[in-house]
N, C-alpha and C positions, 0 to 999 in steps of 0.2 A: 479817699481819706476818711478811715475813722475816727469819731469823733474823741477826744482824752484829757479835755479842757471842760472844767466843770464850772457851776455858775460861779461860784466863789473866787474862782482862782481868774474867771474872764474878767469879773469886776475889780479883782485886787487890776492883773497886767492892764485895762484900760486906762484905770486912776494914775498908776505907776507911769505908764505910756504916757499920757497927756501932760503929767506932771514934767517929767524928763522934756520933752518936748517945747513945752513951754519956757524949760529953764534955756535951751539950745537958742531957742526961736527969737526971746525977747536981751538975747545979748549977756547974759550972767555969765555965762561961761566962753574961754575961746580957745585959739587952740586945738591941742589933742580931742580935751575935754568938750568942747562943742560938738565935734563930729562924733565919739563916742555916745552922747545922750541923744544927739540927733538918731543915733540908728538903734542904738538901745531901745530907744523911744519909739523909733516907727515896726521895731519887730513887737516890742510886748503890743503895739494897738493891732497890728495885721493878726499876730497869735490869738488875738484875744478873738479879734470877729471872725476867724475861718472854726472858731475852736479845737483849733487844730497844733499840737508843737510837737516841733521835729524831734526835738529832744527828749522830750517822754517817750517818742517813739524808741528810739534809740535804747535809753533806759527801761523801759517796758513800764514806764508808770503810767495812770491815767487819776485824773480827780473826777471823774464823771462818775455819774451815781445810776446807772443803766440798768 
């Protein structure tokens, strides 16, 4: 896997990730919407530290600065 996650974009999906996750984890949400942020939540933190998303692949974007 090449890398297409640049710092910017790892540290926005972490904050986002932890955020969502927190909202899932500590009961705000239930429901649909809990398992929604729950997994929202756990793809942006995995995207973020493999630096790697399937999706840009797909779309041929990357924000990395190589």
């Amino acid at each position: 896997m090449t890398a297409n996650v640049g710092k910017i974009d790892r540290i926005l999906r972490a904050v986002i990730g932890v955020i969502l996750l927190l909202v899932a984890l500590t009961g705000a949400v239930s429901g649909g919407l809990f398992w929604l942020a729950l997994v929202v939540g756990a793809v942006m933190l995995a995207t973020s530290a493999m630096k790697f998303c399937p999706a840009y692949r797909l779309l041929g974007k990357s924000t990395c600065n190589m």
